[in-house]
C-alpha positions in Angstrom: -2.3 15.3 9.7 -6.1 14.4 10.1 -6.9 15.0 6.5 -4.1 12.9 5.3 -5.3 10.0 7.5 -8.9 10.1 5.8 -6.9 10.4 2.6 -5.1 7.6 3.2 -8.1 5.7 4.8 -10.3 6.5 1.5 -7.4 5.0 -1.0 -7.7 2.0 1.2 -11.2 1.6 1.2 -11.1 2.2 -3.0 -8.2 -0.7 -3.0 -10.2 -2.7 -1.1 -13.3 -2.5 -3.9 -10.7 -3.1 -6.2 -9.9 -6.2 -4.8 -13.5 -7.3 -4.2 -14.2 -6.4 -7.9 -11.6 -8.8 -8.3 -12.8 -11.6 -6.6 -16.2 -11.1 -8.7 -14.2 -11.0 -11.4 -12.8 -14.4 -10.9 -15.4 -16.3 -10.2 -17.5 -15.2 -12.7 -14.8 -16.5 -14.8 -14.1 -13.2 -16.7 -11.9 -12.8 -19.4 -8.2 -12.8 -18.5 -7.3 -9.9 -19.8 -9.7 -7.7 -18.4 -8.9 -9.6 -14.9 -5.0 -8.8 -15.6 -6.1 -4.6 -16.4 -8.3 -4.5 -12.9 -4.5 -6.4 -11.1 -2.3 -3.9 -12.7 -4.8 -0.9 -11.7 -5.3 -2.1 -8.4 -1.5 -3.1 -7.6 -0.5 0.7 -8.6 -3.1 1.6 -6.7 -1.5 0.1 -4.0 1.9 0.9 -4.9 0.8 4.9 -4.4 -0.5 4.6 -1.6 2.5 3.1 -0.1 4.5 6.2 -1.4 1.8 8.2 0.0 2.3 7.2 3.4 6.1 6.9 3.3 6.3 10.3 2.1 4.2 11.9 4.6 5.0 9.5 7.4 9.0 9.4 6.6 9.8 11.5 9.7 7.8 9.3 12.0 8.8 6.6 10.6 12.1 7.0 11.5 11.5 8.3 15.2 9.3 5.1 16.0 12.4 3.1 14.3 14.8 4.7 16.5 12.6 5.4 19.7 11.2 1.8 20.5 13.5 -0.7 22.4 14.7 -3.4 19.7 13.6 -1.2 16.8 16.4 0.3 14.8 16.9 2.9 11.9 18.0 -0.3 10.3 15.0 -2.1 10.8 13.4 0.6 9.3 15.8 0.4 6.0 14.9 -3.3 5.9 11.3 -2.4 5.8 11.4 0.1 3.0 14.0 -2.1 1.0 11.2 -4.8 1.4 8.6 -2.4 0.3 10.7 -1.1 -2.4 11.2 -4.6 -3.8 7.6 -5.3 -4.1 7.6 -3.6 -7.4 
């Protein structure tokens, strides 16, 4: 479980350059479409990431949506509808 933490800490931290990239990106007023590749890639990038921690979190997931007072398996189906819409 430790190793998939890191794994999921190091996409993070690669998103996060991503986004910074971004931001350069903008203000120096780059070209559109080379702006609009670095969105895409960095929008999958999240995107995976979120299936990466759903698929290896899924079972505590659902406990913590089930265990805590006022959280439900239905919240939880709300949430990963929401996620699943982001696409």
């Amino acid at each position: 479980m430790k190793q998939h933490r890191k794994n999921i800490f190091n996409r993070l931290r690669r998103i996060e350059g991503q986004i910074q990239g971004l931001q350069r990106m903008v203000e120096r007023e780059a070209p559109c479409v080379e702006i609009l590749v670095q969105l895409a890639a960095a929008t999958s990038a999240l995107k995976n990431t979120g299936n990466a921690i759903i698929q290896n979190y899924l079972m505590r997931c659902i406990d913590e949506a089930s265990d805590e007072p006022g959280n439900t398996m239905d919240d939880f189906q709300k949430a990963l509808t929401r996620y699943i819409g982001m696409s």
